[in-house]
C-alpha positions as CSV (number, residue, x, y, z in Angstrom):
1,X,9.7,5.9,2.1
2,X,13.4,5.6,0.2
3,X,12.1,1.5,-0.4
4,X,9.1,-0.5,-1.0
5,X,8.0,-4.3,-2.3
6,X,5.6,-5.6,-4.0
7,X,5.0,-9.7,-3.6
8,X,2.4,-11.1,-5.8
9,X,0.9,-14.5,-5.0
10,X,-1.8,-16.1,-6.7
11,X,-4.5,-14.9,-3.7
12,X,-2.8,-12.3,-1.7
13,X,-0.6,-9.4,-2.4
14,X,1.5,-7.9,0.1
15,X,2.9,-4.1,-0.2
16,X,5.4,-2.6,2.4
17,X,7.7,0.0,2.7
18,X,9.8,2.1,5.5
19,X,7.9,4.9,5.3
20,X,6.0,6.6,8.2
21,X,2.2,6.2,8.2
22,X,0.6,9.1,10.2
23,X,-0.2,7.0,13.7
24,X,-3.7,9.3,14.3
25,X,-4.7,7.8,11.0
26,X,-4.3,4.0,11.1
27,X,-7.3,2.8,13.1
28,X,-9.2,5.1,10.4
29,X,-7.5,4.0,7.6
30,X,-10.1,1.9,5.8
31,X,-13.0,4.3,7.2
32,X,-14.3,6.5,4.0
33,X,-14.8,10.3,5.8
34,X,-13.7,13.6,4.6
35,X,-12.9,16.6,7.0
36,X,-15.7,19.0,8.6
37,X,-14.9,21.4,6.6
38,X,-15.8,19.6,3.4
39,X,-19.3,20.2,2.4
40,X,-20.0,17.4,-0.2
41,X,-19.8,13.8,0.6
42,X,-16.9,13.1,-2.5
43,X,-15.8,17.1,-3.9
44,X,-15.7,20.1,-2.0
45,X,-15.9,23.6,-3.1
46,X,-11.9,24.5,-1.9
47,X,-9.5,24.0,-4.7
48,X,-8.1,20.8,-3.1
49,X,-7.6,17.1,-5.2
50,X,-8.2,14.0,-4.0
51,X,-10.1,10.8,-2.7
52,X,-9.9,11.4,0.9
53,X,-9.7,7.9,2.0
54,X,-12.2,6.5,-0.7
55,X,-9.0,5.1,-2.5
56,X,-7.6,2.6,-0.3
57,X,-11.1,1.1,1.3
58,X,-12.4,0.9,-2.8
59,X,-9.3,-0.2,-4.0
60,X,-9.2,-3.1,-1.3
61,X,-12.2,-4.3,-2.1
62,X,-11.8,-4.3,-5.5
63,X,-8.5,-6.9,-5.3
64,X,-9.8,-9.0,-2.7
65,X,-12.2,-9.6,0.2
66,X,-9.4,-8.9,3.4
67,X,-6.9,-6.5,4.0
68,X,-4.5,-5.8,7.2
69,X,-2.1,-2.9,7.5
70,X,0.5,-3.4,10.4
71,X,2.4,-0.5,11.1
72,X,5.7,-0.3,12.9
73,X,6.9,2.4,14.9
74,X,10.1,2.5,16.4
75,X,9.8,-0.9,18.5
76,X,5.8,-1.0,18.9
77,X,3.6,-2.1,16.1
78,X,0.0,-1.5,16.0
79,X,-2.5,-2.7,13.1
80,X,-6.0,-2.1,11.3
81,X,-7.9,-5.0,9.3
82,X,-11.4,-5.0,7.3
83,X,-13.0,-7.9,6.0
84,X,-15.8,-7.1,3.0
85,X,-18.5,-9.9,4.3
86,X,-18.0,-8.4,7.7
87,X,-18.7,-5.2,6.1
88,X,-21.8,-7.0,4.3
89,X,-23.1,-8.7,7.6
90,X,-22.8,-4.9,9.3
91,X,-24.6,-2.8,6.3
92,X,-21.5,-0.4,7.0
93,X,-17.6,-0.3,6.7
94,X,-16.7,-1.4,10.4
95,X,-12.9,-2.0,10.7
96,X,-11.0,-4.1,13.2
97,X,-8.0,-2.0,15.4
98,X,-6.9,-4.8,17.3
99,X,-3.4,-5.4,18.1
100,X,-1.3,-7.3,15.5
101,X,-0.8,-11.3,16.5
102,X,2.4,-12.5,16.3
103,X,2.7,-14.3,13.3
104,X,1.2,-10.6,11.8
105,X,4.7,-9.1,13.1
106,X,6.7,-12.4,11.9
107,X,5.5,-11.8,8.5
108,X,5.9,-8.2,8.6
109,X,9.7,-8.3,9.6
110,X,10.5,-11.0,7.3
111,X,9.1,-8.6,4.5
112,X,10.8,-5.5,6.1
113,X,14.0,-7.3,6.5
114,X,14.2,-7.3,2.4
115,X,15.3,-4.0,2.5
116,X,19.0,-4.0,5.0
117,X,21.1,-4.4,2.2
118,X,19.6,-1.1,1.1
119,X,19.2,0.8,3.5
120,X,19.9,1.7,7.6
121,X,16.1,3.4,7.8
122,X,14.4,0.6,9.1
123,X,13.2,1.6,12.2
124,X,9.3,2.7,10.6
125,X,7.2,0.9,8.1
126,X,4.3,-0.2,6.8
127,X,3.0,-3.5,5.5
128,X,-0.5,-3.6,3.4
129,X,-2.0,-7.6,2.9
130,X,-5.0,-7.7,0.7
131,X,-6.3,-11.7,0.4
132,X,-8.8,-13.5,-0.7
133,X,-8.3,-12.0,-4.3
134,X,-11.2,-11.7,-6.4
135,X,-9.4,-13.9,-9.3
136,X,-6.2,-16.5,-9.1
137,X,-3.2,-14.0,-10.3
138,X,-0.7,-15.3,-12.5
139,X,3.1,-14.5,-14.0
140,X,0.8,-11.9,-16.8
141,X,-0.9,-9.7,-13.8
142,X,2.3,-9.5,-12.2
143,X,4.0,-8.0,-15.5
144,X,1.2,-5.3,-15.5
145,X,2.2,-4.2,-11.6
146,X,5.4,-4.1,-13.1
147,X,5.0,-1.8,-16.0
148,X,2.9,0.3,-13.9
149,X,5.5,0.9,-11.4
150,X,7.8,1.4,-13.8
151,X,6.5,4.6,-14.6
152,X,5.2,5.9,-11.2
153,X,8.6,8.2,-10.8
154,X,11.2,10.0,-12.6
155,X,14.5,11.2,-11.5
156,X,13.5,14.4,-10.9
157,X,10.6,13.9,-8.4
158,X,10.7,15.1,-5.1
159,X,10.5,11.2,-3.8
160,X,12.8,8.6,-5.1
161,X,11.7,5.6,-3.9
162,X,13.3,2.2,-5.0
163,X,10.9,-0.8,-5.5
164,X,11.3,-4.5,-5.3
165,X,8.8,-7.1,-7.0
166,X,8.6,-10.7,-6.2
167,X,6.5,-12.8,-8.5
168,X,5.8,-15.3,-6.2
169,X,2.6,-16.1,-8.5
170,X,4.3,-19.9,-9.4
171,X,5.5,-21.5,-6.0
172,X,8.3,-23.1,-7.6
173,X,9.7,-19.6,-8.8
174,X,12.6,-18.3,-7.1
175,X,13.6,-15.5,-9.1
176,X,15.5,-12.4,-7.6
177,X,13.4,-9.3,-7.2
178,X,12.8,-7.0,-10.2
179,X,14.3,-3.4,-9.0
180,X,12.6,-0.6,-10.3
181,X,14.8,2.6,-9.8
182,X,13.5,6.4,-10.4
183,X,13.2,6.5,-14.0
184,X,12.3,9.5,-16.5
185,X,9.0,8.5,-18.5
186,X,7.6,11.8,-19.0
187,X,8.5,12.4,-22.6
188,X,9.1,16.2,-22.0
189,X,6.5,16.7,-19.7
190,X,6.9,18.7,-16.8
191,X,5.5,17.3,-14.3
192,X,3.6,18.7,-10.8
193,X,5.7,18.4,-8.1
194,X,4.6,20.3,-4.8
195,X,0.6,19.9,-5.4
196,X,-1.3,18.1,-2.3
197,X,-3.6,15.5,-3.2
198,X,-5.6,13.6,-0.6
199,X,-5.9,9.8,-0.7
C-alpha cells in the first residue's frame, strides 16, 4: 500500500488502505491456523518469525467486540466479519464470509476516496472496522496511535507508505488529517529489511 488512514471515533476505529490483501486469505482472515507443515500450535522448529494469523483475531478482540474487513478488488468487493459473543455462544472462532451490504461498500469508498488527491492506485484496498470498543476513546488515545505511527517507517525502508489520521474522537472536531510521511527514527540503527514475518 503507497496510503493508508486511520479514523478514530469514540467506539469504532476504521483502518484502510490501497493495498492488495491476498483474496485466498480473506474468508480466513480472523481464523487462528498455522500451515501443515508447522508442528507446534504457536512456534515451529523452521527458523521463520511470526503470529500466523494469531495477531489480527487477538488484536480485534482486544479493541472491541466486532470487526469487518471489506476488500476491494478491481470492481468486485468481497468481505469477512467476526463478532466475539458469537464466538462465545459457538465455544470457537466462527467467522462470517458473507457478501458486503451496501452501505459496507458506501462506507468503504467514502474512506477510500480520501486518498485521490494522492494517488491514481485506487483500484485495490482494504478497509478494517473494529466496533463496539472495549472503552469510550478520546483526543489522548488518538495521540498514542499517532506517535506510534510516527515511528513505524523510515525513509529507507523498502515500503513507504503515507498515513492519514482523523480524530474524529469529538463530533464537533473537524480538523484536517494528521499526515505521517516516512520518517527516520532509528537513531543509527540499521534496521532488517528483507526478513519474512508472518502475521
Amino acid at each position: 500500500a503507497s496510503h493508508g488512514s486511520i479514523t478514530v471515533f469514540q467506539t469504532s476505529i476504521i483502518i484502510n488502505d490501497n493495498g492488495i490483501f491476498n483474496r485466498k486469505r480473506l474468508p480466513n482472515a480472523f481464523e487462528k491456523f498455522k500451515s501443515n507443515s508447522m508442528n507446534d500450535e504457536f512456534y515451529n522448529e523452521e527458523d521463520i518469525l511470526g503470529k500466523f494469523n494469531f495477531g489480527l483475531t487477538e488484536s480485534v478482540f482486544l479493541l472491541g467486540d466486532k470487526a469487518k474487513i471489506i476488500c476491494k478488488f478491481g470492481d468486485e468487493y468481497q468481505s469477512t466479519s467476526i463478532d466475539v459473543n458469537e464466538c462465545i455462544s459457538r465455544n470457537g472462532i466462527y467467522p462470517d464470509n458473507s457478501k458486503p451490504t451496501e452501505k459496507d461498500i458506501s462506507t468503504f469508498n467514502k474512506n477510500h476516496s480520501r486518498f485521490e488527491k494522492y494517488t491514481d492506485c485506487l483500484e485495490n484496498g482494504t478497509m478494517l472496522t473494529i466496533e463496539n470498543l472495549q472503552k469510550k476513546w478520546k483526543k489522548d488515545d488518538f495521540d498514542k496511535i499517532r506517535k506510534f505511527v510516527f515511528g513505524l517507517y523510515s525513509p529507507k525502508c523498502h515500503n513507504q507508505t503515507t498515513w492519514l489520521l482523523y480524530d474524529m474522537t469529538d463530533p464537533e472536531n473537524e480538523e484536517s488529517p494528521i499526515s505521517i510521511t516516512p520518517d527516520n527514527l532509528t537513531f543509527g540503527c540499521q534496521p532488517i529489511e528483507s526478513l519474512i514475518i508472518n502475521v
